[in-house]
TORFI-415529 format. One line per 4 residues: number of its first residue (from 1); their letters; for each residue z, y, x of N, C-alpha, C. Coordinates in Angstrom, 3 decimals, decimal comma. Layout:
N
NUM = A = Z Y X Z Y X Z Y X | ...
//
This chain:
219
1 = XXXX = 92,051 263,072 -56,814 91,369 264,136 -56,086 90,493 263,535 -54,997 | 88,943 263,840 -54,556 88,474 263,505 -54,025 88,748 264,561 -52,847 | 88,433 263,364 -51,140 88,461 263,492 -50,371 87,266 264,109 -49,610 | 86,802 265,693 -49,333 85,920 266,303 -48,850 85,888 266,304 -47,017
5 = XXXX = 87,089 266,458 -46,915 87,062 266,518 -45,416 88,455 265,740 -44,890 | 88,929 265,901 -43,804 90,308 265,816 -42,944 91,438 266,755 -43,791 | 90,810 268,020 -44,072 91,390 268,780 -44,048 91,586 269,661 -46,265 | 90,359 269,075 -46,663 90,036 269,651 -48,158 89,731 268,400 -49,062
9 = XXXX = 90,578 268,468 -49,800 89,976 267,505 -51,242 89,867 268,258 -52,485 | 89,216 268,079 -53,136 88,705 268,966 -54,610 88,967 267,746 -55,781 | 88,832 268,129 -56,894 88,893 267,778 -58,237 88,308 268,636 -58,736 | 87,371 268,214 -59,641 86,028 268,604 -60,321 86,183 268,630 -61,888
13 = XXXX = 86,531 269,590 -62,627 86,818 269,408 -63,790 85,764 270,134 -64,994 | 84,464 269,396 -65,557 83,717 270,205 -66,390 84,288 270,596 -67,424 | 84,075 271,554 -67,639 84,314 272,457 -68,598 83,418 273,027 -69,671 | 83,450 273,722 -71,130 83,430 274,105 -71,593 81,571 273,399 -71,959
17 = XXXX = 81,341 273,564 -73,258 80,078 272,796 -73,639 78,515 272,825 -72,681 | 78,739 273,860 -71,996 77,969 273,375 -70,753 78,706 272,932 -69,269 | 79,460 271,824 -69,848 79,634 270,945 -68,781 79,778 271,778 -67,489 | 80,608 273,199 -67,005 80,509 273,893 -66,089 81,478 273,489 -65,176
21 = XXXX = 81,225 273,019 -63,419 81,952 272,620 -62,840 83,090 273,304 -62,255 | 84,107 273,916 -63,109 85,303 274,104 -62,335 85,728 273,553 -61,444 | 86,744 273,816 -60,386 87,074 273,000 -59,157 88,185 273,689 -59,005 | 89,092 272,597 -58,448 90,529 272,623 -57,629 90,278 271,983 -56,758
25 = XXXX = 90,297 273,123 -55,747 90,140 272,902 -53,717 92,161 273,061 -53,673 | 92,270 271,754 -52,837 93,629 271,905 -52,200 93,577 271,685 -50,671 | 94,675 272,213 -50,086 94,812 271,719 -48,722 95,435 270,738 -48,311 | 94,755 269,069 -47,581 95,227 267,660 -47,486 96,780 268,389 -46,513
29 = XXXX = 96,958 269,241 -45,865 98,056 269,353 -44,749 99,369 270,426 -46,201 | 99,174 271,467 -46,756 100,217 271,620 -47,371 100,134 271,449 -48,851 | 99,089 271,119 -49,658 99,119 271,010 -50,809 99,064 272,241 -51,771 | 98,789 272,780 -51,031 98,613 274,791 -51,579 96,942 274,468 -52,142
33 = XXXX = 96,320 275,261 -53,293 94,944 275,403 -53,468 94,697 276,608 -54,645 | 93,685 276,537 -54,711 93,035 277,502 -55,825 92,068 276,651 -56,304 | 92,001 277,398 -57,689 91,170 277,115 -58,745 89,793 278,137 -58,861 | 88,560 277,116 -58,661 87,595 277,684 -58,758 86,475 277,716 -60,408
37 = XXXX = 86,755 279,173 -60,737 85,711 279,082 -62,114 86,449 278,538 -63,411 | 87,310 278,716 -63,357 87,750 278,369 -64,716 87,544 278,748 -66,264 | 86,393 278,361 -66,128 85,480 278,863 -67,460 85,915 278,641 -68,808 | 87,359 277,655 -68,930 87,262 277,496 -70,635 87,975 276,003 -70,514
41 = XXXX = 88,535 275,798 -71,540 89,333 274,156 -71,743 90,947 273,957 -70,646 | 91,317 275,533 -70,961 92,674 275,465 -70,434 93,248 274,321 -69,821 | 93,430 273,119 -71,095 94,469 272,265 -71,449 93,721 271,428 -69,646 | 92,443 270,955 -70,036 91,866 269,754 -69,064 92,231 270,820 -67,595
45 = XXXX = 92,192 272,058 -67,322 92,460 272,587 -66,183 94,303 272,406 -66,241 | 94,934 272,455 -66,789 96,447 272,327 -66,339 96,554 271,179 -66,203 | 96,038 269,960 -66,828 96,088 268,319 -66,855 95,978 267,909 -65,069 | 94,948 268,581 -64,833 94,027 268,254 -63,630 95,252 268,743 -62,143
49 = XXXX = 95,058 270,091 -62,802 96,202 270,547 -61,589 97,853 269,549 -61,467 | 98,701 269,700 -62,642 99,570 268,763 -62,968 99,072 267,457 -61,794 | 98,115 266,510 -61,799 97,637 265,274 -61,623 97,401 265,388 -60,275 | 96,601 266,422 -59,657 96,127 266,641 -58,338 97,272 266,971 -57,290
53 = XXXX = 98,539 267,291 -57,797 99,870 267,658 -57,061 99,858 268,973 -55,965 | 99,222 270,069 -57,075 98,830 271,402 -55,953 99,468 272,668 -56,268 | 99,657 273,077 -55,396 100,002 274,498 -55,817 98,687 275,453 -55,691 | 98,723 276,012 -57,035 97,600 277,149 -56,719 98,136 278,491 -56,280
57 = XXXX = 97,493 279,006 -55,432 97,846 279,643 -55,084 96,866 281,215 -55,512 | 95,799 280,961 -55,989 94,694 282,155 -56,182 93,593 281,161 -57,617 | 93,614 281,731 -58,065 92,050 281,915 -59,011 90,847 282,820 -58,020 | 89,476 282,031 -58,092 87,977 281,888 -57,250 86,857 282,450 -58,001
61 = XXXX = 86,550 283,558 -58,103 85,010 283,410 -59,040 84,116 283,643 -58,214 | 83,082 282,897 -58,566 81,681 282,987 -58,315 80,645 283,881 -58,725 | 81,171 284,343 -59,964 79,596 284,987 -60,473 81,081 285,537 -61,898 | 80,531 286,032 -63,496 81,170 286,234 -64,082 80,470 286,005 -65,403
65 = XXXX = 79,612 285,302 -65,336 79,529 284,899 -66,641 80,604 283,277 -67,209 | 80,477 283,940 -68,852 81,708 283,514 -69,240 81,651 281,765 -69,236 | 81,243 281,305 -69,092 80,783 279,794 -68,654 81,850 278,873 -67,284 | 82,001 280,415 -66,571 83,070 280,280 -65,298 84,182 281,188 -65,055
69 = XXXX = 84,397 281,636 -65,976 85,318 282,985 -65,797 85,871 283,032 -67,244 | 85,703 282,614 -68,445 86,156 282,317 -69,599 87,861 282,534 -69,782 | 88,086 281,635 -69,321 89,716 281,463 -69,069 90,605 281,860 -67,836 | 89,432 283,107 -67,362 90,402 283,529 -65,730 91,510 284,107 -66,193
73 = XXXX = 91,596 285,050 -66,628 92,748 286,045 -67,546 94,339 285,442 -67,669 | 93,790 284,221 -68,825 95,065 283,646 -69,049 95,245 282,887 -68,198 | 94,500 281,707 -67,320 95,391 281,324 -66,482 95,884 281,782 -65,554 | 94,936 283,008 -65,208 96,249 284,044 -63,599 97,547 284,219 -64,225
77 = XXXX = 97,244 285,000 -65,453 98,523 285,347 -66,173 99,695 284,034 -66,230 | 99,426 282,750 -66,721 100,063 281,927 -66,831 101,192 281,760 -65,455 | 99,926 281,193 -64,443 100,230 280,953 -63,046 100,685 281,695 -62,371 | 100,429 283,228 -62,430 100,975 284,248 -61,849 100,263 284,596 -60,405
81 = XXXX = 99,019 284,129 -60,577 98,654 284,247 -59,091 97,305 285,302 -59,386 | 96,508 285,735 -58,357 95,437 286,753 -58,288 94,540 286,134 -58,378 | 93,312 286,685 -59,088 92,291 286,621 -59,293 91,223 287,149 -58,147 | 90,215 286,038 -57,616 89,619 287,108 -55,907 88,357 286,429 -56,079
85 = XXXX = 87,298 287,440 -56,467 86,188 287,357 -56,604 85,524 287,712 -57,727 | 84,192 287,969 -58,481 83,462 287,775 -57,108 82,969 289,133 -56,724 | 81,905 289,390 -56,097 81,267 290,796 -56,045 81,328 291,891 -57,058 | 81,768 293,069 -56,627 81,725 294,021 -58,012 80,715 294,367 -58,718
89 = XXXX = 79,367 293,981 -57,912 78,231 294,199 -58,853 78,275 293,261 -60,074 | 79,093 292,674 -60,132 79,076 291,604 -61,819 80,428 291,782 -62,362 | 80,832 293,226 -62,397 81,777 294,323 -62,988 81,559 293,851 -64,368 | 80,165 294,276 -64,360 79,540 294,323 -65,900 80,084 292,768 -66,556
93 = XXXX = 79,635 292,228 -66,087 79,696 291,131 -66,679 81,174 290,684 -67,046 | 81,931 290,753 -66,091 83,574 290,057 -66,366 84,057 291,330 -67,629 | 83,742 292,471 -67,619 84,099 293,413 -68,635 83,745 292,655 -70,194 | 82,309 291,865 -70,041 81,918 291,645 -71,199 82,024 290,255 -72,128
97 = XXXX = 83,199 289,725 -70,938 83,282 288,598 -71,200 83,540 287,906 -73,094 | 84,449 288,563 -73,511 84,652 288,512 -75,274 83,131 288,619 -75,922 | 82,269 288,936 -75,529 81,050 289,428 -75,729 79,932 288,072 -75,454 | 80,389 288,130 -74,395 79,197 286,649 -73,667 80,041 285,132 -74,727
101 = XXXX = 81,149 285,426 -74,808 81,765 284,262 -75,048 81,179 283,933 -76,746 | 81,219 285,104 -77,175 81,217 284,867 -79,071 79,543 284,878 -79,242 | 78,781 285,234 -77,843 77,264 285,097 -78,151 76,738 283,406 -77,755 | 77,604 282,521 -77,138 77,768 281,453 -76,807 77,948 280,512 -77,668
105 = XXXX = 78,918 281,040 -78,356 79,512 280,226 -78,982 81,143 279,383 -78,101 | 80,924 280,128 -77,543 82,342 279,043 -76,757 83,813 279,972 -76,783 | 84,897 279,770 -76,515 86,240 279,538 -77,001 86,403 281,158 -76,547 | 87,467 281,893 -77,651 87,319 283,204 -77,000 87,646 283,644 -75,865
109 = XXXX = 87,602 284,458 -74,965 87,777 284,668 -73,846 88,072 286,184 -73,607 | 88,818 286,834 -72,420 89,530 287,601 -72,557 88,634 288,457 -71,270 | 88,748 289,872 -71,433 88,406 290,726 -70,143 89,110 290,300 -68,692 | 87,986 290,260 -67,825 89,044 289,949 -66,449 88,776 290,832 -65,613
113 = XXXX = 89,849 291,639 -65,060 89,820 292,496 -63,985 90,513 292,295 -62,491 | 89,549 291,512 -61,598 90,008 291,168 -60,141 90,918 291,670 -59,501 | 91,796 290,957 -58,845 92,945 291,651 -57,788 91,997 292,299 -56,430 | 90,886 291,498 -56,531 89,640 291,592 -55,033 88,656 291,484 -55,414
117 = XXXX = 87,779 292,121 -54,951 86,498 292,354 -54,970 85,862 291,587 -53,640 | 85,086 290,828 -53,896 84,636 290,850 -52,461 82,987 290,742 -51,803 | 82,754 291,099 -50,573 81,362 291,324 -50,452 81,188 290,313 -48,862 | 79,983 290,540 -48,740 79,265 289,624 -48,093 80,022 289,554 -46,701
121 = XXXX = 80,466 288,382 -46,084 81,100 288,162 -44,687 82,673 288,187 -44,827 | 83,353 288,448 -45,973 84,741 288,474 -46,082 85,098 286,834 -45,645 | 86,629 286,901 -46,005 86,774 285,524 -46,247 88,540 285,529 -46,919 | 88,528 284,369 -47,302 89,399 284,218 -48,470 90,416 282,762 -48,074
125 = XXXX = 91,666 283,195 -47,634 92,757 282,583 -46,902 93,415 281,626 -48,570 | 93,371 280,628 -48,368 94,354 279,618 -49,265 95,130 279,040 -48,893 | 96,296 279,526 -47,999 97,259 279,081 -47,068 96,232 278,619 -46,312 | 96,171 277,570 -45,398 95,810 276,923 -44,580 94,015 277,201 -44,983
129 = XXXX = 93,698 277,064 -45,819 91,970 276,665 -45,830 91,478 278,214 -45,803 | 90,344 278,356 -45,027 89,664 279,964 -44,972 88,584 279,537 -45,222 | 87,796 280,362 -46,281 86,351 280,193 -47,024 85,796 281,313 -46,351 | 84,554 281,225 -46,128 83,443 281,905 -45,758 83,065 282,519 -46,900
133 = XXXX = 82,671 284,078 -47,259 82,253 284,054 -48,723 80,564 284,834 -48,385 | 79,951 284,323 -48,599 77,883 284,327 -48,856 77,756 285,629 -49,740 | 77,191 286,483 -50,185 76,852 287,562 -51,516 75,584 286,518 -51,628 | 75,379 285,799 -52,844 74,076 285,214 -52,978 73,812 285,807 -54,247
137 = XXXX = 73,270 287,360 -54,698 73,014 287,364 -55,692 71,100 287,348 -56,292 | 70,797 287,327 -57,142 69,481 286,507 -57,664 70,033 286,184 -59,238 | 71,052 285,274 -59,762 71,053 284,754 -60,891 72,179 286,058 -61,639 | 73,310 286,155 -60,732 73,774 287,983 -61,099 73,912 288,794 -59,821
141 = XXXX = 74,271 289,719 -59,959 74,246 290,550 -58,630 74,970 290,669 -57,963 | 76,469 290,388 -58,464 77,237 290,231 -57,932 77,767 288,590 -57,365 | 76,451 287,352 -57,768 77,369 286,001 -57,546 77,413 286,377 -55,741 | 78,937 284,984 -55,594 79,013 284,937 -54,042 79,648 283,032 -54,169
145 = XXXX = 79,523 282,887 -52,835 79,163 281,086 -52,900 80,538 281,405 -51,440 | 81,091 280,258 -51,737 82,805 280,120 -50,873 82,070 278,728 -50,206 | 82,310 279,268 -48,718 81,739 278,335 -47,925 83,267 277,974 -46,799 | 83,316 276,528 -46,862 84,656 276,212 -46,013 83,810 275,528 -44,678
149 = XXXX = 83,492 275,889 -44,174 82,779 275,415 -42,441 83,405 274,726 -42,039 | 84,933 274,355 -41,817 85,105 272,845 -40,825 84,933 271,640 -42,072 | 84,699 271,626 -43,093 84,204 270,393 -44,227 82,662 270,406 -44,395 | 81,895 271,439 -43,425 80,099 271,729 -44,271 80,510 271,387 -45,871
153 = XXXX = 81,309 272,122 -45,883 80,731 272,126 -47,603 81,056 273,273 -48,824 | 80,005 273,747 -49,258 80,003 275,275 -50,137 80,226 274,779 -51,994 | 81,027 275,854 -52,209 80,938 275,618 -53,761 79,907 277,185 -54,106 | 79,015 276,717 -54,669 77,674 277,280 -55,274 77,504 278,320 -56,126
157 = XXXX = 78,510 277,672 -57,330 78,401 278,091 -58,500 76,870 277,832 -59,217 | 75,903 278,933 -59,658 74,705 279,119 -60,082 73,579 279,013 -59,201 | 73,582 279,349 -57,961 72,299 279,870 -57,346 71,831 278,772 -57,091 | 71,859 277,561 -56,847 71,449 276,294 -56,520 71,873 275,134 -57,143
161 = XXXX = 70,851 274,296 -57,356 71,455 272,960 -57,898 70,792 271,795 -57,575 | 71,296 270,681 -57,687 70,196 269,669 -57,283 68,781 269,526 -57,804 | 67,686 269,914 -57,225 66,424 269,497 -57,844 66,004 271,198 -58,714 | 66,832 271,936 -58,533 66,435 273,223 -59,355 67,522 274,369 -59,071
165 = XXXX = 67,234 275,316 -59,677 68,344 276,864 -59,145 68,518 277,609 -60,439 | 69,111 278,492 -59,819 69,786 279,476 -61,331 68,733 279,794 -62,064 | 68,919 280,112 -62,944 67,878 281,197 -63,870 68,465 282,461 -63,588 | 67,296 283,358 -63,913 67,108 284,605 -63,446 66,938 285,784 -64,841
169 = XXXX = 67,002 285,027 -66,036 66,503 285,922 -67,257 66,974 286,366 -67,519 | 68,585 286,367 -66,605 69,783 287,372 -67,367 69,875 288,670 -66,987 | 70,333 289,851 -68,077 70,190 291,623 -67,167 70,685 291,180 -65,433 | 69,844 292,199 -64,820 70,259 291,909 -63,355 70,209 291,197 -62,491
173 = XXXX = 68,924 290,325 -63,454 69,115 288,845 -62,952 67,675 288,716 -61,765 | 66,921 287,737 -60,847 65,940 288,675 -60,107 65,594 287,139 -59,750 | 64,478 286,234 -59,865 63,606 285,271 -58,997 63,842 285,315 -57,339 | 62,970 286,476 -57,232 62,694 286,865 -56,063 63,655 286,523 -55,088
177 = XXXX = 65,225 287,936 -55,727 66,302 287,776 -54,988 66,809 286,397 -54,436 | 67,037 285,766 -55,590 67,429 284,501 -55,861 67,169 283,329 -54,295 | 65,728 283,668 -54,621 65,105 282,838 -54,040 65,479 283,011 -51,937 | 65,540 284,362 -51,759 65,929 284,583 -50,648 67,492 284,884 -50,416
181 = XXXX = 68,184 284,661 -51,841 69,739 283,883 -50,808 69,678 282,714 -50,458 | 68,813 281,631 -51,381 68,600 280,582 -50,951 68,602 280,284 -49,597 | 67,134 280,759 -49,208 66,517 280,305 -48,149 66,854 281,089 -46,946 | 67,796 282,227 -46,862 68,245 283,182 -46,049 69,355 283,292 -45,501
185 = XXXX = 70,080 282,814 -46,576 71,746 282,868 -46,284 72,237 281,130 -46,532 | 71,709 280,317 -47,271 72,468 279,380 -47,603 71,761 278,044 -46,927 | 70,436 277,854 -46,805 69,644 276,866 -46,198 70,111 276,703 -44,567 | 70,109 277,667 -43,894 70,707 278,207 -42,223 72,022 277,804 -42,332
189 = XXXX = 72,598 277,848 -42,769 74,540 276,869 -42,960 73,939 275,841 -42,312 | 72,792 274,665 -42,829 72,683 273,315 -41,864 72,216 272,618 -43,202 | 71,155 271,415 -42,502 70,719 270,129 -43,364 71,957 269,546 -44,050 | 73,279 269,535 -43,250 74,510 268,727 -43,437 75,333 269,044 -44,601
193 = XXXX = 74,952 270,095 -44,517 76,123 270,634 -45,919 76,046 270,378 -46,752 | 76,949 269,874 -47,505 77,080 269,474 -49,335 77,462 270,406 -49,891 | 76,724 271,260 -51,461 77,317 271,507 -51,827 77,261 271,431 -53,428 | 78,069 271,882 -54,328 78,740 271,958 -55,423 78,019 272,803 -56,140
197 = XXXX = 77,311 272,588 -57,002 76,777 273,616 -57,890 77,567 273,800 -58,895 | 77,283 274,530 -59,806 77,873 275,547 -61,313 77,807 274,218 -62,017 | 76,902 273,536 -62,082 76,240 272,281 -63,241 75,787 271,212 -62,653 | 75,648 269,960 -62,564 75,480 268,868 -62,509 75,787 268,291 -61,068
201 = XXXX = 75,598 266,986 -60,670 75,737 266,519 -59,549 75,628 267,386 -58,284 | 76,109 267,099 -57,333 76,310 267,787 -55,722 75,495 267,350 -55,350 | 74,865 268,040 -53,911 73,753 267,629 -53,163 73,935 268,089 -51,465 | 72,942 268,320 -50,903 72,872 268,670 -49,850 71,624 269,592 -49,180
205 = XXXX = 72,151 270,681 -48,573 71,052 271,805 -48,731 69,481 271,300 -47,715 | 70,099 270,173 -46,881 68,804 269,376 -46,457 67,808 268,517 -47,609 | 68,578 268,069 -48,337 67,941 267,583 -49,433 66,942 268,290 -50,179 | 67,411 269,507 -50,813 66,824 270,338 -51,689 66,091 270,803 -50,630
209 = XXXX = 66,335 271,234 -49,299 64,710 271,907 -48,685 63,889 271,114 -48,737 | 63,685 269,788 -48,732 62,716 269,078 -48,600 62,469 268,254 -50,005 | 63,154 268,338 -51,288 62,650 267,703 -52,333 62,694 269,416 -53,688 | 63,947 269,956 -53,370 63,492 270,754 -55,024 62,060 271,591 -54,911
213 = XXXX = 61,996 271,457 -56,088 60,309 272,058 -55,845 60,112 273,851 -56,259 | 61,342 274,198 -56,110 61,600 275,506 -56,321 61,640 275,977 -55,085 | 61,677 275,784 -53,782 61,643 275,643 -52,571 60,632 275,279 -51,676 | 60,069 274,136 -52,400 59,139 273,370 -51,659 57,665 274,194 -51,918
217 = XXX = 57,622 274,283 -53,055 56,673 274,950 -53,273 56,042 277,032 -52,915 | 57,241 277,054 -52,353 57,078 278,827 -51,549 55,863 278,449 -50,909 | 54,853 279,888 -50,966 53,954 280,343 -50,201 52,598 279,550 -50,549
//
């Protein structure tokens, strides 16, 4: 498990044929955590947890397409713990998950219905660690981005990535919006912050203001 802060280490486990970054956030002081996005490949998410020495305590979504939410169902069920997130405007989407999954092509996947809903300014207790939760929606309407402030560092999901950002072509899906959680809600966190996107390498939101060109290029 990598070391994020004093206080948070994560394990990063891709998943499902687009390589989607699931995450297990634990707490370095009791070893309590949740699982973020568990989109699919059960087995490598119990391996990981097993290995990382955590208790989960909650399942995390970001957004609800089935890419990150695939396998929420059965593993709450397994684990026995709640499902918290993300925004109810992507109702639609976690309803349709059997749907998104067999249009994919990826492993079947089951309806998920949240213990919590949550909206912009909440925050989300994992024993010891409290996340900040963002509404950044643009790529769905309901995504929201879990921001832990004493580590500067956010897990993303979709709306941002190194060098590029979500796509927008999906129902509900909006450029525009997109573009001003970016630069509205998530850029103002600080140059310092690292964070974790849905897909490929981590970055830093100073970085991308000054190199992705999805950004750079406004106005």
């Amino acid at each position: 498990m990598d070391t994020i802060s004093s206080t948070l280490g994560m394990r990063v486990v891709p998943v499902t044929p687009f390589a989607q970054n699931c995450s297990i956030v634990r707490s370095r002081a009791s070893g309590s955590g949740a699982v973020i996005d568990p989109g699919g490949d059960l087995e490598l998410i119990r391996m990981a947890i097993e290995e990382s020495d955590v208790r989960i305590r909650a399942i995390l979504l970001t957004h609800g397409h089935a890419d990150h939410a695939g396998s929420t169902a059965a593993l709450a069920r397994e684990l026995g713990v709640p499902v918290i997130g993300p925004h109810e405007e992507d109702r639609f989407w976690l309803d349709s998950l059997p749907q998104q999954a067999a249009a994919f092509g990826l492993e079947p996947a089951e309806v998920c219905s949240p213990d919590r809903w949550l909206t912009d300014g909440d925050t989300v207790e994992v024993d010891d660690l409290v996340f900040d939760v963002i509404h950044c929606p643009g790529h769905t309407p309901g995504h929201v981005v879990f921001h832990h402030a004493p580590s500067a560092f956010c897990v993303v999901g979709d709306v941002l990535f190194r060098g590029s950002i979500g796509r927008t072509d999906f129902p509900k899906g909006d450029h525009d919006t997109l573009i001003r959680s970016i630069t509205e809600k998530l850029l103002p966190l600080g140059d310092d912050v690292t964070f974790l996107p849905g897909h490929g390498p981590a970055s830093t939101f100073g970085v991308e203001r000054e190199t992705n060109p999805f950004l750079t290029r406004r106005g």
